[in-house]
C-alpha positions as CSV (number, residue, x, y, z in Angstrom):
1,X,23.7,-17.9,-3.8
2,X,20.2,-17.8,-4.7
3,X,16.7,-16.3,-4.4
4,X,13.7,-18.0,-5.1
5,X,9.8,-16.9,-4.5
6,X,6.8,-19.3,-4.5
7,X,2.8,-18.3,-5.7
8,X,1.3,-16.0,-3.2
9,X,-2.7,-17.6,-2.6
10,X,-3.9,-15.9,-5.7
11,X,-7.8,-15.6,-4.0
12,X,-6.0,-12.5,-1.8
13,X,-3.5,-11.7,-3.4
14,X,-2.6,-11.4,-7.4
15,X,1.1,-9.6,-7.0
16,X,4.3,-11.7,-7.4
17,X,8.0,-10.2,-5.8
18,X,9.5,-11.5,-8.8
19,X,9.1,-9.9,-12.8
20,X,10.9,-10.7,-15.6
21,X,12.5,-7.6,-16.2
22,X,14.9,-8.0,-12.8
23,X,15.6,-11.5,-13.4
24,X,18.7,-10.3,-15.2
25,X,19.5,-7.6,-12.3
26,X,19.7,-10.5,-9.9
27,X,21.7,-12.5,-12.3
28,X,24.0,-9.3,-12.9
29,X,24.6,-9.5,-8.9
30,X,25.8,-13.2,-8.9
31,X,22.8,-14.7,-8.3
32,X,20.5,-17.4,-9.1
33,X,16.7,-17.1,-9.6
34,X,14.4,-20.3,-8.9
35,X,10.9,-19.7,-9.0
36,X,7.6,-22.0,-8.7
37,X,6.1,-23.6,-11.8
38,X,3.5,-21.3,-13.1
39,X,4.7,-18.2,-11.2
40,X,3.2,-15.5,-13.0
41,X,0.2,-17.0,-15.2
42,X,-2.1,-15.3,-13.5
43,X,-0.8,-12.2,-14.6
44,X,-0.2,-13.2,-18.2
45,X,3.8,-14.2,-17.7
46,X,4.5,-17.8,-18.8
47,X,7.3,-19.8,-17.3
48,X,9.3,-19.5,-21.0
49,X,9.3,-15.7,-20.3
50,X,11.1,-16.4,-16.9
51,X,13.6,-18.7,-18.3
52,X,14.3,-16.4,-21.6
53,X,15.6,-14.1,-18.8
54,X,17.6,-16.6,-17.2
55,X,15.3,-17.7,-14.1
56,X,15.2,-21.7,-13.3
57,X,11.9,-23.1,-13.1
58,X,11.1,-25.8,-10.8
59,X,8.7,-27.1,-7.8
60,X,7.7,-25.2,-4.8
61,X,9.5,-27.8,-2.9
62,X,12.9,-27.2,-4.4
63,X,12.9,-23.3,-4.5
64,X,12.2,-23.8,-0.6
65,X,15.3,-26.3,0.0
66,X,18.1,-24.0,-2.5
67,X,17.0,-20.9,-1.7
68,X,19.4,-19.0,0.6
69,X,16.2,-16.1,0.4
70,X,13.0,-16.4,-0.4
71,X,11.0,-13.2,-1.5
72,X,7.5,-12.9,-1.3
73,X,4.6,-10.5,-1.1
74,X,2.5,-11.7,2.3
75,X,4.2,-13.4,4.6
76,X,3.6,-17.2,3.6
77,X,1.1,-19.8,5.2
78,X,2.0,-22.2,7.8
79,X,2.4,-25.4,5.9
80,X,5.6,-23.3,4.1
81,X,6.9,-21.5,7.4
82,X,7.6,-24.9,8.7
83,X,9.8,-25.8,6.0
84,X,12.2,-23.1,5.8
85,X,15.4,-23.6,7.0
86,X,18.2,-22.5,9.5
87,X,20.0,-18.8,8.0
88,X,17.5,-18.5,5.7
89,X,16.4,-15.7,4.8
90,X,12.8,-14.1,4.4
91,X,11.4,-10.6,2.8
92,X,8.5,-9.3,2.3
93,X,5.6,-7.2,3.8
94,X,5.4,-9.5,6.5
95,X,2.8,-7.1,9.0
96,X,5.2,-8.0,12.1
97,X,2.0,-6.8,14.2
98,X,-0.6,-8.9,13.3
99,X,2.0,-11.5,13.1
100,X,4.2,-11.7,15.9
101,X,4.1,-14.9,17.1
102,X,4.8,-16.7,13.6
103,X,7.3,-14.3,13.1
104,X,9.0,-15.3,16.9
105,X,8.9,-18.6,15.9
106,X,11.0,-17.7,13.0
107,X,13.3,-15.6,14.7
108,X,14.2,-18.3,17.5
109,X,14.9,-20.8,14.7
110,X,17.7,-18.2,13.3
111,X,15.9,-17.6,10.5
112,X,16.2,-14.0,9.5
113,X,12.9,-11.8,8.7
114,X,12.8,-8.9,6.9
115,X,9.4,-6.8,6.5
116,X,9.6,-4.4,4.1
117,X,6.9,-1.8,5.3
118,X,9.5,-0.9,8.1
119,X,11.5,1.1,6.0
120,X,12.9,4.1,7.2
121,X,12.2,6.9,5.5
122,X,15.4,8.2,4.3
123,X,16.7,9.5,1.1
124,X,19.1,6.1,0.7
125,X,15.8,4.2,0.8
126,X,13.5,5.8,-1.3
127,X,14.0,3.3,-4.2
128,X,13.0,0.5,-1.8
129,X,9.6,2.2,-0.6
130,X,7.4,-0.1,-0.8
131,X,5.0,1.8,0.7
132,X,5.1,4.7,-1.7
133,X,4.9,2.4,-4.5
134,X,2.1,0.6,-4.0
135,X,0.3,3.5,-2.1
136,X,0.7,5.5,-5.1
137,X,-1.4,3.3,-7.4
138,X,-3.6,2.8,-4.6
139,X,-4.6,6.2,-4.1
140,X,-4.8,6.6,-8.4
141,X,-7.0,3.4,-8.3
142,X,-9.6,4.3,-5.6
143,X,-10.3,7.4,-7.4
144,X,-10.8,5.5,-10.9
145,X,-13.1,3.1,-8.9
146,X,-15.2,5.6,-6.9
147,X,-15.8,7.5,-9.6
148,X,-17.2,4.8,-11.6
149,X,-19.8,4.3,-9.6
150,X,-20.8,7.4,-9.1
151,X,-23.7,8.6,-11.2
152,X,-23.0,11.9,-12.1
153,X,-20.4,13.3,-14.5
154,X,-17.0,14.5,-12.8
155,X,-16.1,17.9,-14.6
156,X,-18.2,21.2,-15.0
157,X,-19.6,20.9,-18.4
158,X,-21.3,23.5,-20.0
159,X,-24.2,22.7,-22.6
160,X,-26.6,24.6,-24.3
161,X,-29.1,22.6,-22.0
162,X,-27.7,23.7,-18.9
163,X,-24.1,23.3,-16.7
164,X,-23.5,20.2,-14.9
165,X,-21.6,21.2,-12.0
166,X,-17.9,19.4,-11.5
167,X,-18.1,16.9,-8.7
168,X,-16.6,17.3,-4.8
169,X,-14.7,15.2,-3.9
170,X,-13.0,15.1,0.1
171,X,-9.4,12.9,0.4
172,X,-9.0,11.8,3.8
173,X,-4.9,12.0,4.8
174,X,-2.6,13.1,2.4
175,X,0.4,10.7,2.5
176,X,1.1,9.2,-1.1
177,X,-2.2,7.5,-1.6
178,X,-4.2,10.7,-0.9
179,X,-1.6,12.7,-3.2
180,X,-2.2,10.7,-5.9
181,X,-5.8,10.5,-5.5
182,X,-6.0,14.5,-5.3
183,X,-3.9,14.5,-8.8
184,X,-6.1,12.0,-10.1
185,X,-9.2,13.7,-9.7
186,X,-8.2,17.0,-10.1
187,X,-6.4,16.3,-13.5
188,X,-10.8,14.3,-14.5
189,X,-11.9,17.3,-13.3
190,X,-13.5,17.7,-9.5
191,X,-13.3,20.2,-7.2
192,X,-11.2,18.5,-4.8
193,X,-10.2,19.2,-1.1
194,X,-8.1,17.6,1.6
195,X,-7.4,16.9,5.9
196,X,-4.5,15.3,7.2
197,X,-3.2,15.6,10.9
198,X,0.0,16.7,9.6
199,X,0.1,20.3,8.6
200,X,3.3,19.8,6.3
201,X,0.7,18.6,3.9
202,X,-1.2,21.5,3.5
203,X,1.5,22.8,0.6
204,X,1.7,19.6,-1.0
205,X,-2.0,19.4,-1.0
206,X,-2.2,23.2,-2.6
207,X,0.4,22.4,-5.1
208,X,-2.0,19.8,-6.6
209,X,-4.7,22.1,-6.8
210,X,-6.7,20.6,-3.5
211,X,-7.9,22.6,-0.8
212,X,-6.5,21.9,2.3
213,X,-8.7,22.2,5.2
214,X,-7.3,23.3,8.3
215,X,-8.3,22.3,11.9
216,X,-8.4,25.6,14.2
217,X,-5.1,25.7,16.8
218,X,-3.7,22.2,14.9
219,X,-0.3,20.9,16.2
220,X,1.9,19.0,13.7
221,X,0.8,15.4,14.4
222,X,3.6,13.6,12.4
223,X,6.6,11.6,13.4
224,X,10.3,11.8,13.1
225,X,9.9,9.3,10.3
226,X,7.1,11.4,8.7
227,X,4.2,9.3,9.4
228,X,0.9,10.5,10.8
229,X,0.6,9.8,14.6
230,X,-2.6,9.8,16.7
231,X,-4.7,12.5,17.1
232,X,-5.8,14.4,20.7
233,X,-8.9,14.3,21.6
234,X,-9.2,17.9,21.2
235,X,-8.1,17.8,17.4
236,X,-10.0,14.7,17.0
237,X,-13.7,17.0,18.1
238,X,-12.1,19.9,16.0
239,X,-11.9,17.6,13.1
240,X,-15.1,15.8,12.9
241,X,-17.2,19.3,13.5
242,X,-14.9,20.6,10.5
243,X,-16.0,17.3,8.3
244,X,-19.6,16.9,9.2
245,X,-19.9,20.9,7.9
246,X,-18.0,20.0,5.2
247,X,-19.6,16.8,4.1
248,X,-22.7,18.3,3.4
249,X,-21.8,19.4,0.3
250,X,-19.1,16.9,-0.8
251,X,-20.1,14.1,-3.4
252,X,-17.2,11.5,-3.0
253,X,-14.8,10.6,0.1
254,X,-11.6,8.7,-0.7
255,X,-10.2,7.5,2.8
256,X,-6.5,6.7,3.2
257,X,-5.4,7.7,6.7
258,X,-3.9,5.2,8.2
259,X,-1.4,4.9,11.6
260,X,1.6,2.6,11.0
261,X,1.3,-0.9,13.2
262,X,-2.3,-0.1,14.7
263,X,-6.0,0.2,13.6
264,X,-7.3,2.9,11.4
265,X,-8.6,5.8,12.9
266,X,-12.4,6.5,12.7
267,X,-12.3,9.5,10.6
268,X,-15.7,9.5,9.3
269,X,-18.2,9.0,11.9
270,X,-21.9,7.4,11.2
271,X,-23.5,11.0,11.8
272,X,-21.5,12.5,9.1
273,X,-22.3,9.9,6.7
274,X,-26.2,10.9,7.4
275,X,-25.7,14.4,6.1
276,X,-23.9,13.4,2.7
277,X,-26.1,14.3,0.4
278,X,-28.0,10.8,-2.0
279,X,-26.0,9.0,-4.6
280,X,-22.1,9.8,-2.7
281,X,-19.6,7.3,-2.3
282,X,-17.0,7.0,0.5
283,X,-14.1,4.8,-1.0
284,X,-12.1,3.5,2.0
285,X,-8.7,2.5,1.3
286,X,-7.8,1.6,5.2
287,X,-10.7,-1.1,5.2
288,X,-7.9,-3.7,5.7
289,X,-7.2,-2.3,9.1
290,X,-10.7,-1.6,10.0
291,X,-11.4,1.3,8.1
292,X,-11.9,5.4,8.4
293,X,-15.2,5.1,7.9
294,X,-17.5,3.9,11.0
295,X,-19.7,1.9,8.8
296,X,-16.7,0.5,6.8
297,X,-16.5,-3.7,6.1
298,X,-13.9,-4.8,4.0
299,X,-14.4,-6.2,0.2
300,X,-18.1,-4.8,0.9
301,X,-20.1,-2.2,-0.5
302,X,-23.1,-1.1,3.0
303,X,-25.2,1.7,1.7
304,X,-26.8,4.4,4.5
305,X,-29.5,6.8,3.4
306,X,-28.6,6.5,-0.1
307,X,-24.7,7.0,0.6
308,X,-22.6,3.9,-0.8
309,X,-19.5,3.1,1.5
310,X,-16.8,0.9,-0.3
311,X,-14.0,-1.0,2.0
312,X,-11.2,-2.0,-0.4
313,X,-8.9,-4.9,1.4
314,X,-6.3,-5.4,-1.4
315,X,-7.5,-2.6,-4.4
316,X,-3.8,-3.5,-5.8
317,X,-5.3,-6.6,-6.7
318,X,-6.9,-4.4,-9.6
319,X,-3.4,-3.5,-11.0
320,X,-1.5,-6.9,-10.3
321,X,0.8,-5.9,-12.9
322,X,1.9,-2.9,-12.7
323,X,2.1,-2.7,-8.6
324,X,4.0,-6.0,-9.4
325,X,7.1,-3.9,-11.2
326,X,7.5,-2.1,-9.0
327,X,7.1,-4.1,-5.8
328,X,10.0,-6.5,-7.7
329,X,12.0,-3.6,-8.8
330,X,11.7,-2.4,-4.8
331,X,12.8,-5.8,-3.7
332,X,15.8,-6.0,-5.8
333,X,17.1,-2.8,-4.9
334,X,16.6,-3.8,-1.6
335,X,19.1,-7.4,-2.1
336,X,21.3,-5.1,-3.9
337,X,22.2,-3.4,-0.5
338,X,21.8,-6.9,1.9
339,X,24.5,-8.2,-0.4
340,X,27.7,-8.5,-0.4
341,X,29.5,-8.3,-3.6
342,X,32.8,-8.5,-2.9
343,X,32.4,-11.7,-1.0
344,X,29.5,-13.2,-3.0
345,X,27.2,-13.3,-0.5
346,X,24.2,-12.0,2.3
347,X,25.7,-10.0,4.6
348,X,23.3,-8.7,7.8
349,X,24.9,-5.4,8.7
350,X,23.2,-4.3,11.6
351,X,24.8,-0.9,11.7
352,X,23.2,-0.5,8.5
353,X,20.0,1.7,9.2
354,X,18.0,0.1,6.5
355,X,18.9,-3.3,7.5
356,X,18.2,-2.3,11.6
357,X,14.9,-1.0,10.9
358,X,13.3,-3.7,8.7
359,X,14.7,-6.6,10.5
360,X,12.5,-8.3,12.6
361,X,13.9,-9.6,16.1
């Protein structure tokens, strides 16, 4: 049996599903490993690094015809779709709602799909969370980047000329990405603080050191799954008149709210931008589904009275590498439990919740 993985289109996206260090955790499993010429030059892995490992290097064309799976990052372009084969197999993050009809058409040809950002959150899972993963350098990254660009220094300092006050800095949702972004700045420095429709974050958000600010009357908005879930109306006008008060005096926004399988909410409404004060920076991680901030576009930077706002479509781009490990190390563990070691090969146990949830029908 054998899994192969072609070049994602490296203009979007730098990530591979395939690193040298699992080749020999595939190989361990009873599997074979064919991957693409030039696989992973763009990241500074040469094909003789593959191979050293035991992976077989060879044309896009042949990894597509042996391949019983094929592992990617994005769910691949057309031109490749229509080549894959009857019982073949497909993983990835394939965004099943922006891409239902491809992924129909795949389903009707018995081809099975597996997206990887359906995971349930269960303990059983954890080592194939995608999500967490890659959210976690996300939210590090976004803080690195915003505060780059802003012009002040971070931390209070305290000088014989005078104290420079520590920066303010607001996180918008506190999933993973917002954690780490609240670590991340609190460990340069800032003053941080935190909103998230799920009040179960309020003592993660305290253990970091954030300040976690609390809508009046909120209801736990989070699902069985622990996701966020839409907000009422009512929170939704609690919220903002909390933010606009508070944006007054904050100094950098880092947005990472998002809503599993539907648009972003509007967080951060065009209003409250005007009272930032000059020189802030709202860093939007959930530009790639349309943003929390009103004025967000993605892989833009728009600027409103003297406030930058930064939409981010693919920030792990930044840190191919690393979010590359462990996206591969997340994959394998995933194969490890579609197959079947006993018999040598894929087995697609539908009674298996992992398997049920990330399959695409």
């Amino acid at each position: 049996m054998i899994v192969g993985s072609l070049p994602e289109d490296i203009k979007n996206e730098r990530r591979v599903a395939i690193t040298p260090d699992v080749i020999k955790k595939y190989i361990s499993l009873g599997l074979e490993v064919y991957l693409s010429k030039n696989y992973g030059v763009h990241l500074g892995i040469s094909d003789k690094q593959y191979e050293e490992e035991g992976a077989r290097i060879t044309e896009n064309e042949n990894v597509l015809i042996k391949s019983n799976v094929i592992l990617q990052m994005n769910i691949p372009n057309d031109e490749i779709l229509n080549k894959l084969k009857k019982n073949q197999i497909l993983i990835g993050i394939l965004n099943p709602y922006s891409n239902e009809k491809k992924l129909s058409d795949l389903v009707s040809k018995n081809i099975n799909c597996f997206s990887l950002e359906l995971l349930p959150r269960i303990t059983r899972a954890q080592s194939m969370d995608i999500l967490s993963s890659q959210a976690n350098l996300a939210g590090y990254k976004a803080v690195i980047d915003a505060f780059a660009f802003f012009q002040k220094a971070i931390p209070m300092m305290m000088t014989a000329a005078g104290t420079i006050s520590a920066a303010k800095v607001l996180v918008v949702g506190a999933g993973v990405a917002g954690l780490q972004a609240i670590a991340t700045a609190k460990r340069m420095g800032a003053i941080v603080f935190a909103t998230d429709v799920r009040i179960a974050s309020k003592e993660q958000v305290e253990s970091l050191g954030g300040k976690f600010l609390t809508v009046e009357g909120a209801e736990n908005l989070e699902t069985e799954g622990g996701y966020a879930k839409e907000a009422t109306e009512d929170f939704k006008k609690k919220q903002e008149d909390l933010l606009k008060e508070t944006l007054k005096k904050i100094d950098i926004v880092v947005c990472t709210a998002l809503i599993p399988g539907k648009k972003a909410p509007i967080i951060i409404k065009k209003d409250m931008i005007d009272v930032m004060p000059n020189g802030s920076i709202i860093y939007d991680l959930a530009a790639s589904q349309g943003g929390n901030s009103e004025l967000t576009k993605a892989d833009e930077i728009i600027e409103n009275n003297g406030v930058k706002i930064m939409g981010e479509a693919n920030i792990l781009n930044k840190l191919p590498v690393s979010a590359s490990n462990l996206y591969a190390k997340n994959m394998f563990n995933f194969i490890d439990n579609l197959f079947d070691k006993e018999k040598k090969s894929f087995k697609i146990n539908v009674e298996d919740e992992i398997i049920q949830k990330t399959m695409v029908k």
